[in-house]
Backbone as ProteinMPNN parsed JSONL, in Angstrom:
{"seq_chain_A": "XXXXXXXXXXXXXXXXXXXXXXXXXXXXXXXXXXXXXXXXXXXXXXXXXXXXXXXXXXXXXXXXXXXXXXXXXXXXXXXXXXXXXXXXXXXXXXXXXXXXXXXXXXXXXXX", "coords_chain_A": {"N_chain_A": [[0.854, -1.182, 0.0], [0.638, 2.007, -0.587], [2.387, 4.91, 0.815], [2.124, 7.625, 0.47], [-0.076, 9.346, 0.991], [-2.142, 10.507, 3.512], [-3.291, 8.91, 6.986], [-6.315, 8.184, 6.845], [-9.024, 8.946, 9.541], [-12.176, 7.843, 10.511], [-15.142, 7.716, 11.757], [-16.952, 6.098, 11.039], [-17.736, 3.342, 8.113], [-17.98, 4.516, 5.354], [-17.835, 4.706, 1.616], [-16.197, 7.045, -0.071], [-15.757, 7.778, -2.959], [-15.97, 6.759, -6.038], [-14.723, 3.409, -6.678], [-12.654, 0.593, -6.193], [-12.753, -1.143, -3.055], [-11.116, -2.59, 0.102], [-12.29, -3.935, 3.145], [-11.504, -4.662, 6.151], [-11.503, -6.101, 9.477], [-9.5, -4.987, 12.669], [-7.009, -5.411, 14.785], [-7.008, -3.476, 17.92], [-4.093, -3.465, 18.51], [-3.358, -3.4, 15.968], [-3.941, -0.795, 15.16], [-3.108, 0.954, 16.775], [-0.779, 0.766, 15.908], [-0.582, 1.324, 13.101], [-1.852, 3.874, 13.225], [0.415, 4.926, 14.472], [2.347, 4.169, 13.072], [1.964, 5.975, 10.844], [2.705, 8.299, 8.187], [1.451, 10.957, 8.166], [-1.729, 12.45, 9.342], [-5.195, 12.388, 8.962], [-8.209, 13.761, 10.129], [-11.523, 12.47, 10.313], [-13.415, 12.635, 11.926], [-16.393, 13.474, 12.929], [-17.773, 13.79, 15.244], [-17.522, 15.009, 18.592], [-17.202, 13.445, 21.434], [-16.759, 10.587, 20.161], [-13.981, 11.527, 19.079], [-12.661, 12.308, 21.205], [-12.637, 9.447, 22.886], [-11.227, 8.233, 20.495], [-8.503, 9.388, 20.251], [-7.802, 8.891, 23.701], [-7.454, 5.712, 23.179], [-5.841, 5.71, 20.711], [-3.588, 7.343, 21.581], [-2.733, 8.991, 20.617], [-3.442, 12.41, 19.006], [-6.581, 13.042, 17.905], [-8.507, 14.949, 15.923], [-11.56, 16.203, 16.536], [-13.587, 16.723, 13.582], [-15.072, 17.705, 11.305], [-15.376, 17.149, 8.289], [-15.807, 16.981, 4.556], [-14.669, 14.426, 3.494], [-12.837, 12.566, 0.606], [-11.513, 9.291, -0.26], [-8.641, 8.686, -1.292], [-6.892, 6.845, -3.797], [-5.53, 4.183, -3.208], [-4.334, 5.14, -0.504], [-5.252, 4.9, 3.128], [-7.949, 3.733, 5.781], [-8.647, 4.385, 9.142], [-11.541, 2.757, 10.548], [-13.425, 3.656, 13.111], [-16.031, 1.715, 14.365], [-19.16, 1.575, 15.719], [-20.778, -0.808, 17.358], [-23.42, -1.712, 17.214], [-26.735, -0.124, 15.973], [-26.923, 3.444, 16.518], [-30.216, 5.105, 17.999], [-32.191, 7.274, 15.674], [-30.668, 10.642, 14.98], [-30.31, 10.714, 17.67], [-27.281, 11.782, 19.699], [-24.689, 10.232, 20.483], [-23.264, 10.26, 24.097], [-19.681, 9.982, 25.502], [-20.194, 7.659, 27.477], [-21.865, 6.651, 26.664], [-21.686, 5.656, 24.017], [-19.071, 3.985, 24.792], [-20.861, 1.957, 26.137], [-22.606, 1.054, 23.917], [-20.202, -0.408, 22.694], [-17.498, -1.501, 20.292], [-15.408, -1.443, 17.469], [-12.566, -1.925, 15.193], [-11.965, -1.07, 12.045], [-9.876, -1.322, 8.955], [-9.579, 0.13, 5.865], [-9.249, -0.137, 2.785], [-8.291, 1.825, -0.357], [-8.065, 0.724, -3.534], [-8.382, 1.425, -6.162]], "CA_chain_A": [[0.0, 0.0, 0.0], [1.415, 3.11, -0.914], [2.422, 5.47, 2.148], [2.153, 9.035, 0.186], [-1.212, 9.914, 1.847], [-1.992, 10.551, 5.309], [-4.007, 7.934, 7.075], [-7.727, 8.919, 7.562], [-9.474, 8.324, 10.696], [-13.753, 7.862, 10.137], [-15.88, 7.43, 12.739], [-18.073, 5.123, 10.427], [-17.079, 2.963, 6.996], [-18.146, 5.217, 4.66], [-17.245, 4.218, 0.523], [-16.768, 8.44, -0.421], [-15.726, 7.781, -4.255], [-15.874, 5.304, -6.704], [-13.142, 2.406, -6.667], [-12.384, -0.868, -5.492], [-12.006, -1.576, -1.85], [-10.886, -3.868, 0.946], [-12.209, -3.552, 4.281], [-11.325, -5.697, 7.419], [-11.587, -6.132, 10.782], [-8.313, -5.185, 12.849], [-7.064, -5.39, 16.641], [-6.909, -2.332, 19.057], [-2.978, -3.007, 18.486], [-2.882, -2.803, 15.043], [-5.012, 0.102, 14.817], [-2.14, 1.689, 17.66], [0.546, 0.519, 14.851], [-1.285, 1.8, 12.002], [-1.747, 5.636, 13.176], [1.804, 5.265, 15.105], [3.85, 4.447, 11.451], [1.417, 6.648, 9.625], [3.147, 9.764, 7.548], [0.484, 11.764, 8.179], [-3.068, 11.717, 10.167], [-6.396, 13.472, 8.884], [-9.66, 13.034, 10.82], [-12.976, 13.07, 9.938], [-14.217, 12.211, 12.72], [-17.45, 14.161, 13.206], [-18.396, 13.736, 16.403], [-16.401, 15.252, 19.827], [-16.655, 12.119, 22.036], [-15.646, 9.925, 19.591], [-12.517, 12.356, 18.916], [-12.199, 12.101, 22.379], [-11.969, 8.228, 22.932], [-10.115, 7.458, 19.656], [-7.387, 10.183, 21.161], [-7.167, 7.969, 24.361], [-7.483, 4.574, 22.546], [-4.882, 5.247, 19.58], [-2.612, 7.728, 22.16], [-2.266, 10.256, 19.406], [-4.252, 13.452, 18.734], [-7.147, 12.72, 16.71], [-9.524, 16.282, 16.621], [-13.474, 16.593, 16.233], [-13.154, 17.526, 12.287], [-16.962, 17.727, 10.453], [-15.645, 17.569, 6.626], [-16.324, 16.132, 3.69], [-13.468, 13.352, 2.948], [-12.413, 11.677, -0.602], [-10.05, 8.871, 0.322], [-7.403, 9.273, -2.62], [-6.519, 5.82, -4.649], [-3.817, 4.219, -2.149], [-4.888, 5.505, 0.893], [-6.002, 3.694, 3.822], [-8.435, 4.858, 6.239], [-8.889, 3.411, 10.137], [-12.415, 3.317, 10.849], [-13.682, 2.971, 14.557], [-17.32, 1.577, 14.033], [-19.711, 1.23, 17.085], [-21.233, -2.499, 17.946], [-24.715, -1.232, 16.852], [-26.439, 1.516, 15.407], [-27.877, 4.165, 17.859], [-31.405, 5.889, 17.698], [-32.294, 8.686, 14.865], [-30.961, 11.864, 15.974], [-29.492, 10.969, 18.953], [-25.83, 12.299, 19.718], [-24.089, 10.085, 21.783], [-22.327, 10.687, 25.138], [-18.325, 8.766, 25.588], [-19.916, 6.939, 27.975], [-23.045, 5.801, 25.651], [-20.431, 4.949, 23.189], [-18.885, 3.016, 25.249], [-21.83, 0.989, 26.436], [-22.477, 0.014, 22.428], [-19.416, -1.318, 22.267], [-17.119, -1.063, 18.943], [-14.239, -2.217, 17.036], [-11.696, -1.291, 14.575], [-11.664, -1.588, 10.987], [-8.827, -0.542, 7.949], [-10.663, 0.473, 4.848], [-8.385, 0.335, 1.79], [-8.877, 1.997, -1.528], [-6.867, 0.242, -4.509], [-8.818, 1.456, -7.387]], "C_chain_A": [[0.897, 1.242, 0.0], [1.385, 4.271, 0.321], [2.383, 7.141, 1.782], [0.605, 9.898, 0.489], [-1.383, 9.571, 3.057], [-3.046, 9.429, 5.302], [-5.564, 9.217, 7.083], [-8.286, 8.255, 8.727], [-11.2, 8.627, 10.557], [-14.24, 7.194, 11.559], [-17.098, 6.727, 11.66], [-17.314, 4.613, 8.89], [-17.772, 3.5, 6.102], [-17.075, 4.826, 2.848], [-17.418, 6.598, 0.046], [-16.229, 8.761, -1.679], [-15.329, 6.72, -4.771], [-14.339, 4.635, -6.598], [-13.43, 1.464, -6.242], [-11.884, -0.557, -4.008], [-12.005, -2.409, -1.428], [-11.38, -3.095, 2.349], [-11.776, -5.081, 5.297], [-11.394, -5.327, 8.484], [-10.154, -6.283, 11.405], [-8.08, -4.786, 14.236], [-6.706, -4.277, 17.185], [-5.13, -2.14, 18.497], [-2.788, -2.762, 16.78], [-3.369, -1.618, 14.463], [-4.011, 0.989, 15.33], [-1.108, 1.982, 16.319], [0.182, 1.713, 13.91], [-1.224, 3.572, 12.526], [0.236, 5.741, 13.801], [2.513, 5.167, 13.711], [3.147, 5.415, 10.243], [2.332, 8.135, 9.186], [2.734, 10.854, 8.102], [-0.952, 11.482, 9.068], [-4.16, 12.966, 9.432], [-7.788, 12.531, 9.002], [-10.416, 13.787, 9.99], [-14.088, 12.986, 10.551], [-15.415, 13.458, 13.139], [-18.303, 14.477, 14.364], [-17.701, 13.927, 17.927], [-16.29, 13.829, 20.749], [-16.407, 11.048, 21.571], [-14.275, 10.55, 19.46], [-12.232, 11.728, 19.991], [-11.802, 10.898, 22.859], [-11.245, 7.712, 21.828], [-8.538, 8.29, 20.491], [-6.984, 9.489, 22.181], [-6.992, 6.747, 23.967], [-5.906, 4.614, 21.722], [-3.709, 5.763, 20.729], [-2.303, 8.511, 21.369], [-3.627, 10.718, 19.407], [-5.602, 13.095, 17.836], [-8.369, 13.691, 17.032], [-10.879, 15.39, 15.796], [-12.792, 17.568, 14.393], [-14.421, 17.373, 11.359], [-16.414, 18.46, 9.121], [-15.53, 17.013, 5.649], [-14.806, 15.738, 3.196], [-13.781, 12.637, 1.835], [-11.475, 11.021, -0.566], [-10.126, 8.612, -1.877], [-7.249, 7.091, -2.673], [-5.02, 5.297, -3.679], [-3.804, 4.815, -0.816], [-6.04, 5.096, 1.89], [-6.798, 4.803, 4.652], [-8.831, 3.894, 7.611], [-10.5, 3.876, 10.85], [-12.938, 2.905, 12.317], [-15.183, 3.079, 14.245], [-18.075, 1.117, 15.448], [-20.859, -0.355, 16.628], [-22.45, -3.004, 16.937], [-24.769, 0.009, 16.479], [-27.671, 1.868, 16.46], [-28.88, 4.921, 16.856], [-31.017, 6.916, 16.645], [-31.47, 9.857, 15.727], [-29.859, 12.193, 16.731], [-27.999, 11.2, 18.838], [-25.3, 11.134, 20.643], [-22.431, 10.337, 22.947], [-21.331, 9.805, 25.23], [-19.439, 8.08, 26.768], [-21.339, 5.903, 27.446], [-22.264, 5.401, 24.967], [-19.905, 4.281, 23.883], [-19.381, 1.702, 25.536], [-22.159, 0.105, 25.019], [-21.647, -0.618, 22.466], [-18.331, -0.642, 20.694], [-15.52, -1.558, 18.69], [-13.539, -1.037, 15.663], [-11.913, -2.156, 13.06], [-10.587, -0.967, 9.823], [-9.691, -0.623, 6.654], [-9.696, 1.123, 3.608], [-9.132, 0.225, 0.508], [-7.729, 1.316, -2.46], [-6.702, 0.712, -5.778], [-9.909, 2.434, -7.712]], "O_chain_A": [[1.902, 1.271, 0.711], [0.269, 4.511, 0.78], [2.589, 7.931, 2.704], [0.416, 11.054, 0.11], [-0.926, 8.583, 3.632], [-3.605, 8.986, 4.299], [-5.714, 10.428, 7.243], [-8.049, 7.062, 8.916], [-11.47, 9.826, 10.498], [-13.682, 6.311, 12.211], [-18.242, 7.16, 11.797], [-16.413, 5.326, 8.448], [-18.624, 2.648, 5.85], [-15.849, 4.71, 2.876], [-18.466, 7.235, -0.06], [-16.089, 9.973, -1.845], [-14.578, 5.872, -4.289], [-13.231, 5.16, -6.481], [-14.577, 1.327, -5.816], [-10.877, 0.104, -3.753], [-12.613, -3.348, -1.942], [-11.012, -1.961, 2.654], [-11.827, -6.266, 4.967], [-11.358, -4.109, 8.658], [-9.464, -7.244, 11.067], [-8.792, -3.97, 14.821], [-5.609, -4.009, 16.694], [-4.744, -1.033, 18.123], [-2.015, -1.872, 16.425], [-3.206, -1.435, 13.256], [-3.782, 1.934, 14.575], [-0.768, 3.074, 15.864], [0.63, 2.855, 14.015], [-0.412, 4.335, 12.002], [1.043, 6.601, 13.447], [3.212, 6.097, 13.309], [3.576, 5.586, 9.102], [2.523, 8.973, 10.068], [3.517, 11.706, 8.524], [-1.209, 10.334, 9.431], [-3.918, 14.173, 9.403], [-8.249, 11.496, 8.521], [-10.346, 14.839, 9.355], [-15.254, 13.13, 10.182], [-14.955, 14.412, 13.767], [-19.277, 15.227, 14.418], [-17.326, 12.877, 18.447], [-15.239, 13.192, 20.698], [-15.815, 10.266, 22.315], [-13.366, 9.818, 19.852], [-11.612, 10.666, 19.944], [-10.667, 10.898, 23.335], [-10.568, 6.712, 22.067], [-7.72, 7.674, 21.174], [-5.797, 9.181, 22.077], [-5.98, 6.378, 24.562], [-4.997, 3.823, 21.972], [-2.85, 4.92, 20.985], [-1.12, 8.812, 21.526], [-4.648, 10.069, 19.635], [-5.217, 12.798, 16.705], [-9.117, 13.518, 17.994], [-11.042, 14.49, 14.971], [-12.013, 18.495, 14.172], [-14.248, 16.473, 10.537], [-16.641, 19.615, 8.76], [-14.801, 16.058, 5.915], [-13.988, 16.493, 2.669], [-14.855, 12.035, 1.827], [-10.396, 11.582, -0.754], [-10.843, 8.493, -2.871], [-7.48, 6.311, -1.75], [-3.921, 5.835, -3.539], [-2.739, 4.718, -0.205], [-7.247, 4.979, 1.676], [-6.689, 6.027, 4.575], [-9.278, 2.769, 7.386], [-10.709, 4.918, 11.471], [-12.815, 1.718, 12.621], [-15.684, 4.156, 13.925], [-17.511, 0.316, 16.193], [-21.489, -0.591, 15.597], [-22.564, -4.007, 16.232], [-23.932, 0.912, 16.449], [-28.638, 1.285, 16.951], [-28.741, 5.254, 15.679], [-29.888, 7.402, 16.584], [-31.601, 9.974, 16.945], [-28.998, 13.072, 16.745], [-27.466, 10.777, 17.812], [-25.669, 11.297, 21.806], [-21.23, 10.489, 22.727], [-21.722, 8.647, 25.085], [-18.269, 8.027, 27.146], [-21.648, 4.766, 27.805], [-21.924, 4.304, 25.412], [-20.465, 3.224, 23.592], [-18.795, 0.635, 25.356], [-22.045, -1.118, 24.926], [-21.971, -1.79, 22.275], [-18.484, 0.478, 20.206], [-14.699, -1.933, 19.527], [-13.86, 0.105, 15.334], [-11.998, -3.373, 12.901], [-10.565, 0.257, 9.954], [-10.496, -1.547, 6.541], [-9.425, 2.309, 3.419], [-9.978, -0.585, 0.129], [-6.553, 1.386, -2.105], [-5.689, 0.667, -6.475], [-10.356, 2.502, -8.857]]}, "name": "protein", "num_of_chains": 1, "seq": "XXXXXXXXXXXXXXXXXXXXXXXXXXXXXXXXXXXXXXXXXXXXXXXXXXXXXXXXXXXXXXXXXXXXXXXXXXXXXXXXXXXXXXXXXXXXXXXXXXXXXXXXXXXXXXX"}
């Protein structure tokens, strides 16, 4: 995978232009790895208490950033997806997020 784009960080798996991808399912540590050898970091995370627990989770910065992302051809993207999906509407609080639950996935474009 080509390392000349920053990683992205999504608070949901989102496909945001045509191409071929790969997604998978990947462990807390390689998710650590993954932003720790990354070039670069750009969030898109949309939502402050997610910011807020990926930031303690990965151990690196990762801001509240509400904007429209195009992952680039070759650029991976680490998405933290919650368990379930919560009510219409609702916002939730780190410690409602928590209670869902949630995991890690890498979300590569090839094509």
């Amino acid at each position: 995978m080509e390392n000349r784009h920053p990683i992205a960080i999504l608070n949901g798996a989102i496909i945001t232009a045509d191409g071929e991808y790969s997604c998978r399912t990947i462990s807390m540590e390689e998710a650590k790895e993954l932003v720790r050898s990354a070039p670069r970091i750009i969030s898109a995370v949309g939502h402050q208490a997610t910011a807020e627990i990926l930031t303690d989770l990965l151990k690196t910065q990762i801001a509240f950033n509400r904007i429209n992302f195009h992952q680039q051809r070759g650029q991976q993207a680490l998405v933290f997806k919650l368990n379930s999906r919560p009510p219409e509407g609702i916002i939730l609080s780190r410690a409602e997020i928590e209670a869902f639950g949630y995991h890690f996935q890498l979300l590569s474009r090839h094509g």
